[in-house]
C-alpha positions as CSV (number, residue, x, y, z in Angstrom):
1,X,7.3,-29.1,-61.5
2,X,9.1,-28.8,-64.9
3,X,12.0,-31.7,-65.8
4,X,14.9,-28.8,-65.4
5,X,13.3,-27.6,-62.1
6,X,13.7,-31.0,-60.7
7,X,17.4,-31.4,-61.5
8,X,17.5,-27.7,-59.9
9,X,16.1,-28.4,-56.8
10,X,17.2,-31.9,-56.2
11,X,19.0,-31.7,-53.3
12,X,15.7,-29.5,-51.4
13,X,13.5,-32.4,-52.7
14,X,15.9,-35.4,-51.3
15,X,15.5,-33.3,-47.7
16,X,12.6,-35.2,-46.1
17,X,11.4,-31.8,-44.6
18,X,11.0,-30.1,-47.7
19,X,10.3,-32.3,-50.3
20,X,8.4,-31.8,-53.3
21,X,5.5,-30.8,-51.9
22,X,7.6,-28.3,-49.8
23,X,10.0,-26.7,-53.1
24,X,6.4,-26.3,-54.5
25,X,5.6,-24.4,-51.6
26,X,8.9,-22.2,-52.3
27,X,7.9,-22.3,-56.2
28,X,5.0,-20.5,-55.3
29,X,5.7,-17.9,-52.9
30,X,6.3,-14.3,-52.9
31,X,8.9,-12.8,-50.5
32,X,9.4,-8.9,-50.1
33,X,13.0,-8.2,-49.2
34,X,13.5,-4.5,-47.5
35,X,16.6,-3.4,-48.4
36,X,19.3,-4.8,-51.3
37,X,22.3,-4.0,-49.1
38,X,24.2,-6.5,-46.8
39,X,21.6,-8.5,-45.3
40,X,19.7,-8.4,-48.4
41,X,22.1,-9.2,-50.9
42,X,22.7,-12.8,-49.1
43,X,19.4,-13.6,-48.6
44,X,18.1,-12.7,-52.0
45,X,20.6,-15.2,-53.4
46,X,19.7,-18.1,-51.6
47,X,16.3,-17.5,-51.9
48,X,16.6,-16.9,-55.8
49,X,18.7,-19.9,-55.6
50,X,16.1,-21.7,-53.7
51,X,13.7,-20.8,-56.8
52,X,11.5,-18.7,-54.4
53,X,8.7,-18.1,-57.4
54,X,8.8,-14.4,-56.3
55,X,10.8,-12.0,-54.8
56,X,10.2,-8.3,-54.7
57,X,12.9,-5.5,-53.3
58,X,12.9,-2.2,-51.8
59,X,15.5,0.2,-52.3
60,X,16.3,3.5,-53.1
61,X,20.0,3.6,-52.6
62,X,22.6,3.0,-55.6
63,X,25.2,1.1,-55.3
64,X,28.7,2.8,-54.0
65,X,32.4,1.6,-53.9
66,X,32.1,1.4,-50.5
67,X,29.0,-1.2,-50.1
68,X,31.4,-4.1,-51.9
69,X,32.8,-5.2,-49.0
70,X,30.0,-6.7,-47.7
71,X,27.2,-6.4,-50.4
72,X,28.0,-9.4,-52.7
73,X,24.5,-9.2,-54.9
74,X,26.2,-6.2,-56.4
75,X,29.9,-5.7,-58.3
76,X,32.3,-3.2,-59.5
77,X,30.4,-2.7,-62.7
78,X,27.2,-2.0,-60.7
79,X,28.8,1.2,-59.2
80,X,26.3,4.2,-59.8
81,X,23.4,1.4,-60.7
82,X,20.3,1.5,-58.7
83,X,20.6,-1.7,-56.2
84,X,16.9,-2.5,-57.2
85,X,18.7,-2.8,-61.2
86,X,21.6,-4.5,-59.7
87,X,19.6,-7.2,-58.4
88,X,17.4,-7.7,-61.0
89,X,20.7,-8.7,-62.9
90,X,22.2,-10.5,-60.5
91,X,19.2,-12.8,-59.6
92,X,19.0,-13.3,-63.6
93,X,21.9,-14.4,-63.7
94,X,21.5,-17.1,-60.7
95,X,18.4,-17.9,-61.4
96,X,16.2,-17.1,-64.3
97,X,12.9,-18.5,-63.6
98,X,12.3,-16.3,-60.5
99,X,10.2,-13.5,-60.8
100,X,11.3,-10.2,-59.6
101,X,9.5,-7.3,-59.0
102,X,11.9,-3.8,-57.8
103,X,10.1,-1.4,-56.0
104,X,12.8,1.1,-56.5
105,X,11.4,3.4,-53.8
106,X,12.2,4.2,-50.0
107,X,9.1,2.5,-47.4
108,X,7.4,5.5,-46.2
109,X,4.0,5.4,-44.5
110,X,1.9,6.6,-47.4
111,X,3.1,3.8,-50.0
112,X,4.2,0.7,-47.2
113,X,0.8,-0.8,-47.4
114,X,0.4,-0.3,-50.8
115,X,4.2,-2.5,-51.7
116,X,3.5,-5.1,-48.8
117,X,0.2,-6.0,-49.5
118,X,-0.1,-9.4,-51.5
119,X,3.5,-11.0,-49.9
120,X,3.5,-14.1,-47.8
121,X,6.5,-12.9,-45.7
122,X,8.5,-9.9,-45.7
123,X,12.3,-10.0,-44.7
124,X,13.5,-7.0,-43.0
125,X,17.3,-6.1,-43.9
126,X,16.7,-2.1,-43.6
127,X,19.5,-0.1,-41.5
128,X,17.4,2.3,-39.4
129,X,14.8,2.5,-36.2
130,X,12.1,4.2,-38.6
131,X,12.1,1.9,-41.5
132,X,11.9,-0.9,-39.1
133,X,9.4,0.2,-36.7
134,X,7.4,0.5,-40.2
135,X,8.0,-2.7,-41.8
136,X,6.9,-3.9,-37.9
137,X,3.5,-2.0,-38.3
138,X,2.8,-2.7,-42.0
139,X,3.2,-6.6,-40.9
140,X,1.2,-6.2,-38.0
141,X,-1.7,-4.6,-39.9
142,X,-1.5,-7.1,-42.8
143,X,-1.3,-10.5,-40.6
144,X,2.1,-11.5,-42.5
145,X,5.1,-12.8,-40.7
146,X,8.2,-10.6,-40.5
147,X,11.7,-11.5,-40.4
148,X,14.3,-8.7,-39.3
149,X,17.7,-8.9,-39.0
150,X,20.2,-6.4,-37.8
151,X,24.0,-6.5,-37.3
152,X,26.8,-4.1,-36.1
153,X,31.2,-4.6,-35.9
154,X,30.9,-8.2,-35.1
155,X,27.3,-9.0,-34.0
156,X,24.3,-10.0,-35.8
157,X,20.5,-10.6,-34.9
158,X,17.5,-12.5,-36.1
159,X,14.3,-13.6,-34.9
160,X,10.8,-14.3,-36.7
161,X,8.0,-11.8,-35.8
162,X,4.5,-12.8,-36.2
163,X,2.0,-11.8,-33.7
164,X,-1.0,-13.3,-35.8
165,X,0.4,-16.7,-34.8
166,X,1.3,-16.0,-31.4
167,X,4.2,-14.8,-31.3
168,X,5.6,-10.6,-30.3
169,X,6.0,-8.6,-33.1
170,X,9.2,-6.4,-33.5
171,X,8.1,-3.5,-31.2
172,X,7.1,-5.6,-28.4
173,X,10.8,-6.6,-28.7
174,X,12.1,-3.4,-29.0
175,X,9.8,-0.9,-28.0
176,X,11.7,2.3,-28.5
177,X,14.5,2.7,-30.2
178,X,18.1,3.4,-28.7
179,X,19.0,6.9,-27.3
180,X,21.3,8.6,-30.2
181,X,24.8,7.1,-30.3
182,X,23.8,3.8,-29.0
183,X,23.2,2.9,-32.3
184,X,25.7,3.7,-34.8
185,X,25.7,3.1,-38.3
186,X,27.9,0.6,-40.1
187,X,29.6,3.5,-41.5
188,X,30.0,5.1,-38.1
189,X,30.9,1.9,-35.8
190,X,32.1,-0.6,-39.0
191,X,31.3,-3.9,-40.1
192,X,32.9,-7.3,-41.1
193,X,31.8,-7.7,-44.3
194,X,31.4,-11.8,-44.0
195,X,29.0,-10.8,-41.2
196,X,26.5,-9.7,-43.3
197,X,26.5,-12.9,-45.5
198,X,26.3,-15.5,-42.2
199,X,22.8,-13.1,-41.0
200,X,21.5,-12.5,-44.7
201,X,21.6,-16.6,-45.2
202,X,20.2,-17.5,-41.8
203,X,17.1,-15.2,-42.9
204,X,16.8,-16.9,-46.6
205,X,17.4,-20.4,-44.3
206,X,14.5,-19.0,-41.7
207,X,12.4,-18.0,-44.4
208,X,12.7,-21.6,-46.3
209,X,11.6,-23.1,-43.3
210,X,8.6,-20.7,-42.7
211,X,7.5,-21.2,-46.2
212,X,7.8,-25.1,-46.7
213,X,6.7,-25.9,-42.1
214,X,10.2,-27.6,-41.4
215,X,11.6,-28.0,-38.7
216,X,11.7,-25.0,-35.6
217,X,11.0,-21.3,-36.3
218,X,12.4,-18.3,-34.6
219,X,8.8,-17.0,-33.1
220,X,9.3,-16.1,-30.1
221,X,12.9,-16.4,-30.1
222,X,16.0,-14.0,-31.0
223,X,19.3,-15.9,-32.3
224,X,22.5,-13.9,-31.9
225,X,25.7,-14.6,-33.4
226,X,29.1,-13.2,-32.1
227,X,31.3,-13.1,-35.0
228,X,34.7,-12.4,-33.4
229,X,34.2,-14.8,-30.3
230,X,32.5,-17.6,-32.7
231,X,29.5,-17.9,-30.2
232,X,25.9,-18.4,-31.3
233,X,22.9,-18.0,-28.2
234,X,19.1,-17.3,-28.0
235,X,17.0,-15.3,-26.3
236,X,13.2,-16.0,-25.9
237,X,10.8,-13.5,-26.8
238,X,7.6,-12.9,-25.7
239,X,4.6,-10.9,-26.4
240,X,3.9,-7.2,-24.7
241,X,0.4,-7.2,-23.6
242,X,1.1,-3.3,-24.0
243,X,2.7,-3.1,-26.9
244,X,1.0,0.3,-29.0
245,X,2.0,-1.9,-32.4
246,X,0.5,-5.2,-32.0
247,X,-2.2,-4.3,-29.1
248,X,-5.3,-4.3,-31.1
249,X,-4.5,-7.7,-32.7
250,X,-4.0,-9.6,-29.6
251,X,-7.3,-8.3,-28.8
252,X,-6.4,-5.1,-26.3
């Protein structure tokens, strides 16, 4: 580790669970991020803060007046910028010595394997059942832990997915998506904006902790915050012997 990374880091390295063995660990990782919006603007920055070595983004969206009230990686200047540009700037400018790599593309089946190959954990911030159930199955295929996040009006979700080390994956969880209008959009149902930044930092914090081994992991386990009521619980998870996603590598 380099005499400025040190200073950068110092208060990961004075953590007894992480260390310098464990910022090392971070120093050296490669993270794929689905989606640049909400979820993903908070959690690139702490993880570009937390000088994850790599860090690669999926998005085809540009950046709109309307995604600034929640989507803090971006700014008024970025308006009409593809988010994948936007972010390359932005985690620049937090952090110069990560490496990021903009896939400046939608997930579809024909290219997921393709972009998610050669990660050691994707983090799932996408806003729809099909990009989801995608990421879920791309995972799945490729033995790498996924966490997904998903939040609505007041309420957010998280939980680690990682069938290869026992735990469900993300369609055992949810195994078919809600019936039309149970759903909505943010721009349908709305969103508080902060929202986004309390689930988008509890995935970079999940993600720290599944990189560097500290302390509890959410496999096999579903946090959900309640913004408007300030109430945090968790569900436990568990695997579907039946599940058509994760089946054939529990051995069905």
């Amino acid at each position: 580790m380099k005499v400025d990374e040190v200073e950068r880091y110092a208060r990961h390295i004075v953590l007894r669970e992480i260390g310098g063995a464990g910022q090392q660990k971070l120093l050296s990782a490669k993270l794929l991020c689905i989606g640049a919006g909400g979820l993903g603007s908070a959690a690139l920055m702490y993880l570009a803060a937390a000088g994850v070595g790599t860090l690669g983004i999926v998005d085809d969206d540009v950046v709109s007046l309307s995604n600034l009230q929640r989507q803090v990686l971006h700014d008024t200047a970025s308006i009409g910028l593809l988010k994948t540009d936007s972010a390359v700037a932005s985690i620049g400018r937090i952090n110069p010595g990560v490496r990021v790599v903009a896939h400046a593309k939608r997930l579809k089946p024909e290219n997921a394997e393709e972009i998610v190959k050669g990660y050691d954990l994707v983090l799932d911030g996408s806003d729809n059942f099909d990009t989801r159930y995608l990421v879920n199955q791309t995972c799945v295929d490729l033995k790498i832990p996924l966490i997904s996040a998903a939040m609505s009006q007041w309420e957010g979700q998280i939980g680690l997915y990682d069938p290869a080390n026992g735990g469900p994956c993300y369609q055992c969880v949810f195994p078919k998506r809600p019936a039309a209008g149970l759903a909505p959009s943010c721009a349908e149902a709305g969103i508080m904006g902060a929202l986004a930044g309390v689930m988008g930092a509890m995935m970079a914090a999940e993600a720290i902790k599944v990189i560097t081994g500290a302390g509890q992991v959410l496999r096999g386990e579903m946090l959900i915050y309640d913004a408007l009521y300030g109430e945090m619980r968790k569900l436990v998870t568990s695997v579907n012997l039946d599940c058509k996603s994760c089946k054939s590598t529990l051995g069905g």
